[in-house]
N, C-alpha and C positions, 0 to 999 in steps of 0.2 A: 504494500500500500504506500507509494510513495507520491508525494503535491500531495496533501492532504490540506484543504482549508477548513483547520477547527476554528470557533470560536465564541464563546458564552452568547448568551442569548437572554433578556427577560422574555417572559413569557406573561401576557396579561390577559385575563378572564372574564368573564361577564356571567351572571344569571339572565337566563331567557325566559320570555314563555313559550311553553310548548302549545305553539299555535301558527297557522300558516303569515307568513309577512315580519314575524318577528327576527330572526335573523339578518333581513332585511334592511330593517329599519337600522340597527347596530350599523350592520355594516355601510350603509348608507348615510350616514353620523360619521364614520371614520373617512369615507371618499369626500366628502363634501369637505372635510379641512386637507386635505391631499394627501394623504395615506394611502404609502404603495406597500400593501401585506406580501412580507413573503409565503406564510404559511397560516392556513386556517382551517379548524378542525370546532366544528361543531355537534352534539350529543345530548340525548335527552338523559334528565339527571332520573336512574330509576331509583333511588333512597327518596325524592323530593318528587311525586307525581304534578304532574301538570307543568312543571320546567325545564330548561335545557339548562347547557351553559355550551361557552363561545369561546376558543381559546385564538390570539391571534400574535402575530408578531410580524417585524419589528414597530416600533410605534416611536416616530424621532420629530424630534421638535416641542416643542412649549405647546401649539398648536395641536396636535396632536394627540397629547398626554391631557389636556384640556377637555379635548371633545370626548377621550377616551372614557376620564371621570365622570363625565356630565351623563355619558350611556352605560353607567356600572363595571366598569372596565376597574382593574384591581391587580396590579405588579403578582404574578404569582409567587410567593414565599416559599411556600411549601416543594416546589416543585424547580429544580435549577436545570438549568436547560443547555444542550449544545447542540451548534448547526455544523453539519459535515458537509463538506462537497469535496468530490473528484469525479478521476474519470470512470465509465462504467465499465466495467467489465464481468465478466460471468463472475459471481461468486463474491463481489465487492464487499455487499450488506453483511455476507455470511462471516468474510475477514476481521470488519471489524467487530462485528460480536466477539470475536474465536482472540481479539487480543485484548477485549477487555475483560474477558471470563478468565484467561490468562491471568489478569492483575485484579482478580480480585474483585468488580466492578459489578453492582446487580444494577439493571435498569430498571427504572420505574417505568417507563414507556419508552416508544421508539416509531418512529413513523419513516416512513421513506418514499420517494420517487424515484422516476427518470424522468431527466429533460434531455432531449436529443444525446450527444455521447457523454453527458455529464448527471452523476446522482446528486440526489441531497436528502441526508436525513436530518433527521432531531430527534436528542435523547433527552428522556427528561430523567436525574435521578434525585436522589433524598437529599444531597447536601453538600453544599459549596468544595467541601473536601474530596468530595465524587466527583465533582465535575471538574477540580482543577487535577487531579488525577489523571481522571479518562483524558482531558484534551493533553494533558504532558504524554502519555502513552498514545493516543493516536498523534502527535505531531515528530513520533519517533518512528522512522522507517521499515 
């Protein structure tokens, strides 16, 4: 795995309601101050019936972080995050599980793509210590 671009990430939240237009509306709140998301992952909450929540990133500027609070948007704490990109290749996703299971590293979550020959995931794990961790072990060849 080598060019590997690690690099922390907030990760900011929202409660929804679970109803048609409401994701919408959020995210329609974040374009209108000019918020380009890289990544958004939204889910209906099943402990809480009748809501979602909205997880999005990045969100940069005063602006942003502004409109972010004004639609329940909330720096996730609980949850520290890193963005990976490289090139793809067979088996990429699977490498770097196999060198953080290596050092020790549990994932709280993990999501991934492809965009044309280039991946990107996001890990999210328990704590600052994990995440500078993993990205010192994946920024090593």
């Amino acid at each position: 795995m080598n060019n590997l671009l690690v690099e922390r990430i907030e990760v900011w939240a929202a409660e929804i309601k679970d109803q048609p237009g409401s994701l919408d509306k959020v995210l329609s709140g974040l374009r209108d101050v000019g918020a380009d998301l890289d990544f958004i992952i939204a889910r209906r909450a099943p402990n809480k019936p009748g809501t979602g929540v909205v997880f999005v990133t990045p969100l940069r500027g005063d602006a942003e972080v502004a409109a972010a609070a004004t639609l329940g948007f909330n720096v996730t704490n609980s949850i520290k995050s890193l963005r990976i990109e490289g090139e793809n290749t067979p088996g990429a996703a699977q490498k770097v599980t196999a060198k953080l299971a290596a050092a020790g590293i549990n994932l709280r979550g993990f999501s991934g793509a492809v965009i044309g020959p280039r991946f990107i995931l996001f890990l999210g794990l328990d704590s600052t210590e994990d995440a500078q961790k993993a990205a010192a072990v994946l920024a090593n060849p």
